[in-house]
C-alpha positions as CSV (number, residue, x, y, z in Angstrom):
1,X,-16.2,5.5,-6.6
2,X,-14.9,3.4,-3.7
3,X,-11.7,2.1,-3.6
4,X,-12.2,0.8,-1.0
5,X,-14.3,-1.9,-2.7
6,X,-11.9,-4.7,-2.5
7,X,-9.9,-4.8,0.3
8,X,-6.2,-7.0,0.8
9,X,-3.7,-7.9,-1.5
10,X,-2.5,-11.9,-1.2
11,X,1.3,-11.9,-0.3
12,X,3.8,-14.9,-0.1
13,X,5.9,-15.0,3.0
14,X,9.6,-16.2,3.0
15,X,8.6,-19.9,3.6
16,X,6.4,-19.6,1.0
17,X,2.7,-19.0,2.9
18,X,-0.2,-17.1,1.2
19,X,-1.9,-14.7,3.2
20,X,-3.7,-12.0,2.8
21,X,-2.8,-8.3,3.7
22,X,-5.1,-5.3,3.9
23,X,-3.0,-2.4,4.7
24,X,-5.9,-0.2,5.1
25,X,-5.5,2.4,1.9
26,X,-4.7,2.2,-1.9
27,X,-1.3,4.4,-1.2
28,X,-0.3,1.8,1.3
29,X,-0.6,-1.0,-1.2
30,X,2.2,0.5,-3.6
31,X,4.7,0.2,-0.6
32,X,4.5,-3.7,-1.2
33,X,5.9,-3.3,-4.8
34,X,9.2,-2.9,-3.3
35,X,11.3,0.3,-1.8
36,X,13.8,2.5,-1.2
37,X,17.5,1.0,0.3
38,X,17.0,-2.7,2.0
39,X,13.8,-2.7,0.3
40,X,15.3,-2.8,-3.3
41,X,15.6,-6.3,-3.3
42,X,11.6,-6.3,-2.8
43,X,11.2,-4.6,-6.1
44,X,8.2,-5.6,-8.8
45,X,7.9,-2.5,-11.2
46,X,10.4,-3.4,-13.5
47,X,8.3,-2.4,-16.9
48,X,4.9,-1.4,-17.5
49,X,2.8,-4.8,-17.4
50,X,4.3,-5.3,-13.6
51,X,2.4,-1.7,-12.9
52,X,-0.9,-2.7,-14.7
53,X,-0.9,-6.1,-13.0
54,X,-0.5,-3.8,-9.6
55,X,-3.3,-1.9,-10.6
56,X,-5.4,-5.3,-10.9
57,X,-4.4,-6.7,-7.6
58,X,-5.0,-3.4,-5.9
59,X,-8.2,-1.9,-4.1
60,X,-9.3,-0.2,-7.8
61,X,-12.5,-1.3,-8.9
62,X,-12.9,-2.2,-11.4
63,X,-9.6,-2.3,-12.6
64,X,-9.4,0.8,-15.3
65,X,-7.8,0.1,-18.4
66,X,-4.3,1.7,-18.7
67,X,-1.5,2.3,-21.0
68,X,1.5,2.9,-19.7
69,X,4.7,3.8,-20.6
70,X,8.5,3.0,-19.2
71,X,8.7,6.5,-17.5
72,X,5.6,6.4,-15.8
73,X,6.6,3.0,-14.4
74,X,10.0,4.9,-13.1
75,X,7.8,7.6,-11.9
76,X,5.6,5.2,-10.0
77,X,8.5,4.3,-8.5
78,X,10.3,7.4,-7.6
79,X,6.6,8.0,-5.7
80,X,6.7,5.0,-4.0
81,X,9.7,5.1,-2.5
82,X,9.2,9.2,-1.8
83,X,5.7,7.9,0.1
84,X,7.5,5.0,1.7
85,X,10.2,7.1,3.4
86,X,7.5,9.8,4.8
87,X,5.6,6.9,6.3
88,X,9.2,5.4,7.8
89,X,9.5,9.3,9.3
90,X,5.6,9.4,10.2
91,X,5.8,6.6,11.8
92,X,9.2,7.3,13.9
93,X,8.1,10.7,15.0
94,X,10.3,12.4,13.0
95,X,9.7,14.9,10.5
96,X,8.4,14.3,7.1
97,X,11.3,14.3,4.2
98,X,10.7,18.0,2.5
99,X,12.1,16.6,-0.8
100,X,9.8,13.3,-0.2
101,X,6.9,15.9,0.6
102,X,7.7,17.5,-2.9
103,X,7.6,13.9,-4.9
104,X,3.9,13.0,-3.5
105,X,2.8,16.6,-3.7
106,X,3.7,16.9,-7.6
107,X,2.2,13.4,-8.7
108,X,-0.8,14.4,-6.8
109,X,-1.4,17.7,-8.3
110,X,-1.7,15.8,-12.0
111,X,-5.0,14.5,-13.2
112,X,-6.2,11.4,-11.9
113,X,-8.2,8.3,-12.6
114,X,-11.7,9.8,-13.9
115,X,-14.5,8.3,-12.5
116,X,-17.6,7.4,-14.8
117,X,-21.3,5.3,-14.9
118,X,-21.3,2.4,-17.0
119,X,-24.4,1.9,-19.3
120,X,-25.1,-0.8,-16.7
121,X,-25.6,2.1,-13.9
122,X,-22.5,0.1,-12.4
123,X,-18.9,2.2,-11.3
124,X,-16.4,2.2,-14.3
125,X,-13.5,4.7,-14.9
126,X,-13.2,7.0,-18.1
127,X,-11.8,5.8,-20.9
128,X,-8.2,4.8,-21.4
129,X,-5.8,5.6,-18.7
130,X,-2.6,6.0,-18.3
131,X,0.3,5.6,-15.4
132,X,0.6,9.6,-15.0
133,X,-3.4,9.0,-13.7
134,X,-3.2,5.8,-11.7
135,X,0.1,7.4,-10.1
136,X,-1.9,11.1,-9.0
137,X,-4.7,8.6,-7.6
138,X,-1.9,7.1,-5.4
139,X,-0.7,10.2,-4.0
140,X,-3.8,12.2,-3.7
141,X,-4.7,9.1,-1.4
142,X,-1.5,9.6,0.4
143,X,-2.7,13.4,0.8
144,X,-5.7,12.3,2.3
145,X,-4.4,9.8,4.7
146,X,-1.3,11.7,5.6
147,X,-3.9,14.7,6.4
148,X,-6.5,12.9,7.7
149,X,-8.2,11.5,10.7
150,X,-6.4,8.1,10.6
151,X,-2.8,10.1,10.4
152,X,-2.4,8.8,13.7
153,X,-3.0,4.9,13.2
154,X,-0.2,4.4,10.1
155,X,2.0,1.6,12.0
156,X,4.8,-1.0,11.2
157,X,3.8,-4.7,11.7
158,X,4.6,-5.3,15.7
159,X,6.5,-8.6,14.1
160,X,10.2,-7.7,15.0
161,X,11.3,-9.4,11.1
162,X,8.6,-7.7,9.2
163,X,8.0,-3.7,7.7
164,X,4.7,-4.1,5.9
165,X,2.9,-0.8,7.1
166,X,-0.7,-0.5,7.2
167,X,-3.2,2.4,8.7
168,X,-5.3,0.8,11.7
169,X,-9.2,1.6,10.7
170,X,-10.6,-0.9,13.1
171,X,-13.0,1.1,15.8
172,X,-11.3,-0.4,18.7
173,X,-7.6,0.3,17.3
174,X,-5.5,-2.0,18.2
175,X,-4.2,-3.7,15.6
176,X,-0.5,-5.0,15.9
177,X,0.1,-6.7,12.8
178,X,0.1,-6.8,9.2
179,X,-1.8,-9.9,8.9
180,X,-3.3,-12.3,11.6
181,X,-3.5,-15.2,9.5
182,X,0.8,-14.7,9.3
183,X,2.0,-12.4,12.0
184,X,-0.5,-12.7,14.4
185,X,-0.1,-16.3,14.3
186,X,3.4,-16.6,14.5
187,X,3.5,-14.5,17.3
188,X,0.4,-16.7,18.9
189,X,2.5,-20.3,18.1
190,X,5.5,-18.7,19.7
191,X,4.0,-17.6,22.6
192,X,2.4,-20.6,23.5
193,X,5.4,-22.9,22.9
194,X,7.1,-20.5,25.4
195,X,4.0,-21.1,27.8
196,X,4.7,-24.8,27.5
197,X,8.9,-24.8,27.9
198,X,8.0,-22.5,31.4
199,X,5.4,-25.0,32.6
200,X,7.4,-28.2,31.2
């Protein structure tokens, strides 16, 4: 199955803008439920509905049906914040968090989402799921991105007051930010008002 399918999440900037916000990967999409240290303050899996409503907005389709229980929300977090630090690390050069490493590794070696035919002949997933399965999907995607061909495009938005970190598929590879419909065109409207203070 593709999970690929459907691709962006819609986020609200500080001023209260919608845009949308395709980092690229599903294991890139948990990092916008919040984070480790400054990104604390970010955080959206406070019980298991906030995970399953996740799991909707996310590149899973169809959604699977889950049931999920207060430790596997705590899990999903303890993996997301493992994932978001060995991204930082990736992304800075510097070498992946062993412990982190360890976290992603663990969730990724449990079963995951099962996928299965409808009587339609349409995609479904297996029965009833839970947040042990939705979690090893996550990290076996961050296994397959972190070894993968694409390793090399994981980047931070090139906007100075943002951290949303997306993997660059575009052929050309160039991508500089998160979103061009918010970063892109902030950047765009600042550079052209300091085109017109130089020429006024």
């Amino acid at each position: 199955m593709d999970p690929s399918a459907t691709k962006g999440l819609t986020l609200h900037s500080h001023a209260g803008a919608t845009y949308r916000f395709d980092p690229g990967t599903l294991c890139l999409e948990l990092l916008t439920t919040g984070g480790p240290g400054p990104y604390q303050r970010y955080e959206v899996l406070h019980e298991p509905a906030d995970l399953a409503a996740w799991a909707d907005r996310s590149r899973l389709t169809p959604t699977p049906v889950l049931e999920i229980s207060e430790a596997e929300v705590a899990n999903a977090r303890r993996l997301r914040d493992a994932l978001f630090r060995v991204v930082i690390a990736h992304t800075r050069g510097e070498p992946h968090p062993p412990g982190d490493l360890e976290v992603i590794n663990e969730a990724a070696a449990r079963p995951d989402l099962a996928p299965a035919i409808a009587p339609t002949g349409k995609p479904q997933w297996a029965g009833t799921s839970c947040g042990t399965h939705l979690a090893a999907t996550v990290a076996r995607d961050a296994v397959e991105l972190l070894t993968g061909p694409f390793v090399h495009r994981i980047r931070t938005c090139a906007a100075e007051d943002c951290h949303l970190v997306y993997v660059d598929t575009s052929r050309p590879g160039r991508r500089r930010w998160c979103s061009m419909e918010h970063c892109g065109n902030r950047h765009k409207v600042r550079a052209l008002r300091a085109r017109h203070s130089k020429e006024g």
